[in-house]
C-alpha positions in Angstrom: 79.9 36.5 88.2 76.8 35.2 90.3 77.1 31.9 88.1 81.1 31.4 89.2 80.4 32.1 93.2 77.7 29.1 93.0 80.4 27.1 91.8 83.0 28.2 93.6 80.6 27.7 97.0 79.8 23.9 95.3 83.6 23.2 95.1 84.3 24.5 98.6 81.6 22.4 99.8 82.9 19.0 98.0 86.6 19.9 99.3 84.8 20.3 103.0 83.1 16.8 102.4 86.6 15.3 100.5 89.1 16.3 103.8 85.8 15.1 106.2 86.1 12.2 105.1 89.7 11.5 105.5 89.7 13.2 108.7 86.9 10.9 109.7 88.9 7.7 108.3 91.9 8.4 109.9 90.8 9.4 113.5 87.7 8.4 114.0 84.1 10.6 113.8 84.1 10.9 117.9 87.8 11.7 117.6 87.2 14.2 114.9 87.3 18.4 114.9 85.0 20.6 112.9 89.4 22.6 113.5 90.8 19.4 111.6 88.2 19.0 108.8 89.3 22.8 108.5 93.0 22.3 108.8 92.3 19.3 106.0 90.4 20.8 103.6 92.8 24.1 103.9 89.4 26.2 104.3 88.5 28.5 108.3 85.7 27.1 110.0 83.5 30.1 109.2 83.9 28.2 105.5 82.0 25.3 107.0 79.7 26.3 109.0 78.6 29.1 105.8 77.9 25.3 104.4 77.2 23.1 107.4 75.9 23.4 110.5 78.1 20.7 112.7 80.0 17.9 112.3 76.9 15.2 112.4 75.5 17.8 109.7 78.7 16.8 107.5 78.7 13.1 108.4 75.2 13.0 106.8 76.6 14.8 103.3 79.2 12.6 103.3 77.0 9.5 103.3 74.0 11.2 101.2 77.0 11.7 98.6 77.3 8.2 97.8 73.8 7.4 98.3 72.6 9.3 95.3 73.7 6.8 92.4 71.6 4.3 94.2 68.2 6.1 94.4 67.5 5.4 90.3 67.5 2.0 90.9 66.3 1.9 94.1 63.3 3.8 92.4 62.8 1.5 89.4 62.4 -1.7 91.7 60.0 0.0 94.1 57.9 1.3 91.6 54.2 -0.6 91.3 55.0 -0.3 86.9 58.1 -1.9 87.1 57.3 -5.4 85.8 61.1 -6.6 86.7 61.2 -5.5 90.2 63.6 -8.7 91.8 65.6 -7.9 88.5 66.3 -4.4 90.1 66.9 -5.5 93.5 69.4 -7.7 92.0 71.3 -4.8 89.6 71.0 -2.9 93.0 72.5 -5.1 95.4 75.4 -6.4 93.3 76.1 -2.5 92.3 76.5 -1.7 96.1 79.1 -4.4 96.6 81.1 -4.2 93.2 81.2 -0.3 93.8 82.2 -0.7 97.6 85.5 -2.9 95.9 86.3 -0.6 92.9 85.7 2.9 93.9 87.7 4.3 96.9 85.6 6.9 98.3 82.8 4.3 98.7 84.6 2.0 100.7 86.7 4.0 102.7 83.1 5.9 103.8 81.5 2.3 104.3 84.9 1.8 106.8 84.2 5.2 108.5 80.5 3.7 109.1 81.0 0.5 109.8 84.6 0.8 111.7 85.6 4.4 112.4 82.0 5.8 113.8 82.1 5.6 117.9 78.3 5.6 119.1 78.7 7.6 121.8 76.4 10.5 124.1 78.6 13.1 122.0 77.6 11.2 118.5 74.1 10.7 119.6 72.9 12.1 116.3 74.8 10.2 113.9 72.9 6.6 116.0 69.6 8.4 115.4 70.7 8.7 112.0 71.8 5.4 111.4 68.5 4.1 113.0 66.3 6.5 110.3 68.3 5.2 107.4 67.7 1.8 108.7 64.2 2.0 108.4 63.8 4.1 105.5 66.0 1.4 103.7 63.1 -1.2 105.4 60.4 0.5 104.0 61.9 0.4 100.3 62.8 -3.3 100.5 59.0 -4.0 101.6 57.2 -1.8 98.6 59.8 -4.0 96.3 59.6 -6.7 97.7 55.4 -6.6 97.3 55.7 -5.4 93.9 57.6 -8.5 93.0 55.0 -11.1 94.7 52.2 -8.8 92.4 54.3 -9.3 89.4 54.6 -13.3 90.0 58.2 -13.5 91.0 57.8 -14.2 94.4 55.3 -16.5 95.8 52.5 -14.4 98.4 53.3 -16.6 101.2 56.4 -14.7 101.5 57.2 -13.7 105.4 58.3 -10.0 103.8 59.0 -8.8 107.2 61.6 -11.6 108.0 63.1 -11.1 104.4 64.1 -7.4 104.8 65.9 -8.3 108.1 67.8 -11.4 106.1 68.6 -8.8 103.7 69.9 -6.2 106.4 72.0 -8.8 107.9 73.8 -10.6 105.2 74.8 -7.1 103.3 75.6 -6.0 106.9 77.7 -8.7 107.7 79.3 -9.5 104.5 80.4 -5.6 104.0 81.4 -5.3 107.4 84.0 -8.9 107.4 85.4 -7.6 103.6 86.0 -4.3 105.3 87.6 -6.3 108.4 89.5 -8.6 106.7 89.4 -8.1 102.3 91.5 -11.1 102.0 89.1 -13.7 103.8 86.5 -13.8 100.3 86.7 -12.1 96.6 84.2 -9.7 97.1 83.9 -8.7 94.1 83.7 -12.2 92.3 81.6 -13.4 94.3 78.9 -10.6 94.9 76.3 -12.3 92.4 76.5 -15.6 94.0 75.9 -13.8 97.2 73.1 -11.9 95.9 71.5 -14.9 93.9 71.7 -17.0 96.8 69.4 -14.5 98.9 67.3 -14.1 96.2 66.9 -18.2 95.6 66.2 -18.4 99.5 63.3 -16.0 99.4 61.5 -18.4 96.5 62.8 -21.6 98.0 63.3 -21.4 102.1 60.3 -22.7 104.0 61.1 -21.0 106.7 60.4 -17.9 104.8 57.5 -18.6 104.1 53.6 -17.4 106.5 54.3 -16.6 110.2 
């Protein structure tokens, strides 16, 4: 009996995190009601809150949800025994922008991040957030990034600081437009070429290279 209420509290949870994120994709995360995640997901709020503590407490299960897949790979290329670590960088990168064209819940939360989430006093938490993520995504890049100059696939002169912002920008920018407008590039043809060309630039592009 103990064993069916875990999993009965699990599938409550996922059905909170399902109707959050269509309440969040249709009104907006500032716009949005611990009442209408509720009203969504058919559930009181006493069923959320037994799970969550807020909304901003939600937000973040909604995008840890997706985030999980990632972290094996992430792992693999910042490991220091990983003797293919651009190699994983690359299976990572194109995985995060073939998966944000094929699977629906990915892309709809990337347009709730990237179009739907107000930064305002009330969602204060959710910037903070965003900022924390930012930099914990910084610090994985850099411990790759160094394991593939020890490994000989980079060259040491690498500027590894100016490289992880390239990185943040172009996969920044280049989710953000396909979300904006899908029709102006094949995302999902092209996502290698993208990546490869990032890649290229950080072996090739003086200007990434010393100070």
């Amino acid at each position: 009996m103990a064993r069916r209420t875990k999993a009965e509290a699990l599938e409550t949870r996922e059905q909170i995190i399902d109707a959050a994120e269509r309440v969040f994709h249709k009104k907006g995360v500032s716009r949005s009601s611990l009442s209408d995640i509720a009203e969504e997901a058919g559930v009181t709020r006493g069923a959320i809150y037994w799970h969550f503590k807020n909304k901003h407490d939600v937000f973040v299960a909604m995008t840890e949800r997706h985030r999980l897949p990632m972290e094996s790979l992430s792992q693999q290329a910042e490991s220091p025994d990983e003797t293919d670590p651009l190699g994983k960088l690359r299976e990572l990168l194109v995985y995060v922008l073939h998966d944000t064209v094929r699977d629906p819940c990915r892309k709809r939360v990337f347009e709730i991040i990237f179009h739907k989430c107000e930064f305002t006093a009330q969602t204060d938490p959710l910037m903070a957030r965003q900022q924390e993520t930012y930099l914990d995504g910084s610090d994985k890049i850099r411990r790759t990034l160094n394991n593939a100059i020890a490994q000989g696939q980079l060259p040491d002169t690498l500027n590894i600081e100016r490289a992880i912002t390239m990185l943040h920008v172009q996969m920044t920018g280049m989710l953000y437009t396909w979300l904006l407008i899908p029709d102006s590039f094949d995302l999902e043809a092209e996502a290698e070429h993208f990546v490869d060309c990032y890649l290229g630039s950080l072996r090739e592009c003086p200007s990434l290279s010393g100070q």
